[in-house]
C-alpha positions as a LaTeX table, in Angstrom:
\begin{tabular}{lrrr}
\hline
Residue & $x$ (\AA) & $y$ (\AA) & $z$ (\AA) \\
\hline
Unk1 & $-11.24$ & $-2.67$ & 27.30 \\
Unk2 & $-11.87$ & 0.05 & 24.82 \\
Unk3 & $-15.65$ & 1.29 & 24.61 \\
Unk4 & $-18.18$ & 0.34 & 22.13 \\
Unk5 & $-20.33$ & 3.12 & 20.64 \\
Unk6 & $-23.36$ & 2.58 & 18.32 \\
Unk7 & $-24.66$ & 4.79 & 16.08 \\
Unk8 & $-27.20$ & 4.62 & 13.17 \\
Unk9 & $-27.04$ & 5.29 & 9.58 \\
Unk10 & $-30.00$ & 6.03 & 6.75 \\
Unk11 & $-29.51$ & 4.65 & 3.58 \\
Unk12 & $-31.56$ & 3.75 & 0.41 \\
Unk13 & $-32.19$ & $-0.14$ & 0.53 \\
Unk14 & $-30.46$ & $-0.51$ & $-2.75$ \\
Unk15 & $-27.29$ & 0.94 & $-1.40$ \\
Unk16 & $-27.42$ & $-1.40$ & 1.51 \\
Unk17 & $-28.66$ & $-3.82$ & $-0.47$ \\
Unk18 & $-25.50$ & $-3.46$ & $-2.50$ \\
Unk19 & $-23.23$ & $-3.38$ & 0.52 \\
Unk20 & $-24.14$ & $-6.23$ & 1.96 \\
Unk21 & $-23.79$ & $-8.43$ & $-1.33$ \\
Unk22 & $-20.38$ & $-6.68$ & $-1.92$ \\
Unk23 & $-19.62$ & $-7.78$ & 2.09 \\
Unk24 & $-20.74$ & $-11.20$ & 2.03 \\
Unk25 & $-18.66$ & $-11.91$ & $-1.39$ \\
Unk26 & $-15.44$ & $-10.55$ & 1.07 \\
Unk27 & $-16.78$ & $-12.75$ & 3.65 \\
Unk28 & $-17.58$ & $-10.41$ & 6.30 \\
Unk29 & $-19.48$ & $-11.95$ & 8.95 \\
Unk30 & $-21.07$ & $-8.37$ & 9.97 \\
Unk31 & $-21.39$ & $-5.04$ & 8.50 \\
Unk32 & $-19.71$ & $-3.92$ & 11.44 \\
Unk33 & $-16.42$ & $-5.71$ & 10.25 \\
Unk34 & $-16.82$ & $-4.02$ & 7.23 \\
Unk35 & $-18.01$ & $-0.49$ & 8.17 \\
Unk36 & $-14.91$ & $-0.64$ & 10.90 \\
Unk37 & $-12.33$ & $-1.84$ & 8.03 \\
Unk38 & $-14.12$ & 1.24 & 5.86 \\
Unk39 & $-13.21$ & 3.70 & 8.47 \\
Unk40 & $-9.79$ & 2.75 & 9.02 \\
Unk41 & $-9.07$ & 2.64 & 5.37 \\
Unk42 & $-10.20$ & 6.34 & 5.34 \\
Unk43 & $-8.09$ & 7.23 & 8.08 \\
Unk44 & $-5.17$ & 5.58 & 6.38 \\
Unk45 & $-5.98$ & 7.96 & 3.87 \\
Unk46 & $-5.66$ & 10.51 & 5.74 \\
Unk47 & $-2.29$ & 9.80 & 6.90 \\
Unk48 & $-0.97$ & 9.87 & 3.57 \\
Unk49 & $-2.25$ & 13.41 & 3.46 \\
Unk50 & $-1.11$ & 14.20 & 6.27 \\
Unk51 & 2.83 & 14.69 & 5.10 \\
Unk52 & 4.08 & 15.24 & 8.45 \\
Unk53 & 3.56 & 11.77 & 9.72 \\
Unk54 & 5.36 & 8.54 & 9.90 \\
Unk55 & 3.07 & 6.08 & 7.52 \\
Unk56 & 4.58 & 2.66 & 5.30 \\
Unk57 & 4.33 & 1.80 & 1.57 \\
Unk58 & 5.12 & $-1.08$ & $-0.44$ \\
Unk59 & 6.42 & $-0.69$ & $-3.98$ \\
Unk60 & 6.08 & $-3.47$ & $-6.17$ \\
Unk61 & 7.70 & $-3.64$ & $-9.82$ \\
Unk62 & 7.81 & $-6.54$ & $-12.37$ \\
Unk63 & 11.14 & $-6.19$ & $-14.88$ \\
Unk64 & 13.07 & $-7.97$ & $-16.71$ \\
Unk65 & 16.44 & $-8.67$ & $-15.17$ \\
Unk66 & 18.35 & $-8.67$ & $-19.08$ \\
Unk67 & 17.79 & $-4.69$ & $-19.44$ \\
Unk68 & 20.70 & $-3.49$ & $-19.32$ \\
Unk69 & 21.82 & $-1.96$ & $-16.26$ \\
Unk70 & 18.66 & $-1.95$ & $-14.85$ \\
Unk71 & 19.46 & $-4.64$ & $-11.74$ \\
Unk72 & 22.09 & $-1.74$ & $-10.72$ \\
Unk73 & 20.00 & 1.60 & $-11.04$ \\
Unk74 & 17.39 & 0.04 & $-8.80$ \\
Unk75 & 20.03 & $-1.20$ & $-6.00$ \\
Unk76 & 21.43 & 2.52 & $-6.73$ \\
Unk77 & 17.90 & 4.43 & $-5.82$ \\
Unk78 & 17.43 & 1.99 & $-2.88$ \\
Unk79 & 21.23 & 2.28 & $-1.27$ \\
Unk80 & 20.79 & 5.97 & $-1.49$ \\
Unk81 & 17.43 & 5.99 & 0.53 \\
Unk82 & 18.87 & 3.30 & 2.93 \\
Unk83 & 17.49 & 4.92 & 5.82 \\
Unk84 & 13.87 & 5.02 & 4.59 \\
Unk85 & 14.11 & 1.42 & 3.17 \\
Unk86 & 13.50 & $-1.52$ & 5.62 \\
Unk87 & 13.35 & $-4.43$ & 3.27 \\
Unk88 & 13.57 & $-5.89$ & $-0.27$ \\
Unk89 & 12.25 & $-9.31$ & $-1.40$ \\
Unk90 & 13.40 & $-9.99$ & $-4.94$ \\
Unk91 & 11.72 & $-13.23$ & $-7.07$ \\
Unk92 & 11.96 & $-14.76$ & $-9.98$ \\
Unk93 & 8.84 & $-14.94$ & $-11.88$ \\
Unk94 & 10.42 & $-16.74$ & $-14.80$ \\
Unk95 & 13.89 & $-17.00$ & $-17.21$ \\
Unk96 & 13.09 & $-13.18$ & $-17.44$ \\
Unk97 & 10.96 & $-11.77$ & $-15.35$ \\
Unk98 & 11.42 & $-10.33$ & $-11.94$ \\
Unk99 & 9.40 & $-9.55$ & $-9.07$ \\
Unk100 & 10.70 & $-6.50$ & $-6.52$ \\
Unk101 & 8.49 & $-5.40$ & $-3.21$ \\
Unk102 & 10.38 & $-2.97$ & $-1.57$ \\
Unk103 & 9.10 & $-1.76$ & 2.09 \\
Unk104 & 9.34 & 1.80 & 2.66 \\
Unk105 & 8.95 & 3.77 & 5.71 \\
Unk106 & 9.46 & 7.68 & 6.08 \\
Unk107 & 7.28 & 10.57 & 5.21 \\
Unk108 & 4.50 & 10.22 & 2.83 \\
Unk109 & 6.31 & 12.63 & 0.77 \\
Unk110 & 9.66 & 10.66 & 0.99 \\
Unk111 & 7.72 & 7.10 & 0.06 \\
Unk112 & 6.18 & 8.62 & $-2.45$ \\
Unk113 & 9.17 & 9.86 & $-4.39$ \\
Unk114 & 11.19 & 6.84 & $-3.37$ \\
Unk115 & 8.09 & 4.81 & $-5.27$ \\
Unk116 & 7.98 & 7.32 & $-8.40$ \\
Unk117 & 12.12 & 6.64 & $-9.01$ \\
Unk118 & 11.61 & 2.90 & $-8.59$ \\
Unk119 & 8.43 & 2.68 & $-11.13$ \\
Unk120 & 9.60 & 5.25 & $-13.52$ \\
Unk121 & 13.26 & 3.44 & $-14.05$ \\
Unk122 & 13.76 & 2.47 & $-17.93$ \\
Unk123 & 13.03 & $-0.65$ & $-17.92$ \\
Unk124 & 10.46 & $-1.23$ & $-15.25$ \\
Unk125 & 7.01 & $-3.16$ & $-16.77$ \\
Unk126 & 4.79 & $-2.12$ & $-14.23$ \\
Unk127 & 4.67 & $-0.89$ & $-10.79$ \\
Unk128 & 2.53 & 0.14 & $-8.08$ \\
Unk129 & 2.63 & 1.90 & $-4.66$ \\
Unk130 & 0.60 & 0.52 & $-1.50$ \\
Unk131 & $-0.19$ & 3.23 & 0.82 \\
Unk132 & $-0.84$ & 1.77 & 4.13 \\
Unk133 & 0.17 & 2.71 & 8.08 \\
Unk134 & 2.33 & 2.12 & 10.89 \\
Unk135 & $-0.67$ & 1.71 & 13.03 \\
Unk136 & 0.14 & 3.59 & 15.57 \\
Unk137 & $-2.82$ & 6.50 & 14.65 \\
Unk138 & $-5.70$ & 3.80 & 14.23 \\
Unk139 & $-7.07$ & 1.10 & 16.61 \\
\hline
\end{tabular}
């Protein structure tokens, strides 16, 4: 079992004050949880600066499937990164609209050009990368 350290941090009371409203409205049970999730968020971070490392992004893009040729120069950008792409889920919002999440894994550099073709295809509505990690580097 991994060991438990405790350490102690000064605050104002209306920072912690704030905290712990902010916590309880996420339903942590203890700022623990939350200080822990904190941490690991900011070594995520770090990951993604870290461009030598193997981290995993999610691109998500709304569109509407009648553009024209817009179905094909998506498939187009994600056949040619086939080796950096692990998955696509594709629904249909409505008669129109579609909904793409594309899983990514590479480089932070690599996902994050991969991403920037995907979101800045004409067409696209909107789009959005999500950073996040393999795991391995945090426990």
């Amino acid at each position: 079992m991994d060991k438990i350290e405790r350490f102690g941090v000064s605050m104002k009371a209306e920072l912690l004050q704030a905290f712990d409203n902010r916590i309880r409205e996420k339903g942590y049970a203890t700022r623990s949880e939350a200080i822990r999730d904190i941490i690991r968020d900011y070594l995520v971070e770090g990951e993604w600066e870290d461009q030598s490392g193997e981290v995993v992004g999610t691109v998500t893009i709304v569109y509407d499937h009648g553009t024209h040729e817009l179905s094909d120069a998506l498939t187009d950008i994600q056949h040619s990164n086939h080796r950096a792409i692990i998955c696509a889920t594709h629904v249909h919002l409505d008669e129109h609209n579609c909904l793409e999440t594309v899983v990514i894994r590479g480089s932070s550099k690599e996902i994050r050009s991969i991403a920037e073709r995907l979101i800045a295809t004409r067409g696209v509505k909107h789009g959005k990368l999500m950073c996040t990690t393999t795991g391995r580097r945090i426990s």
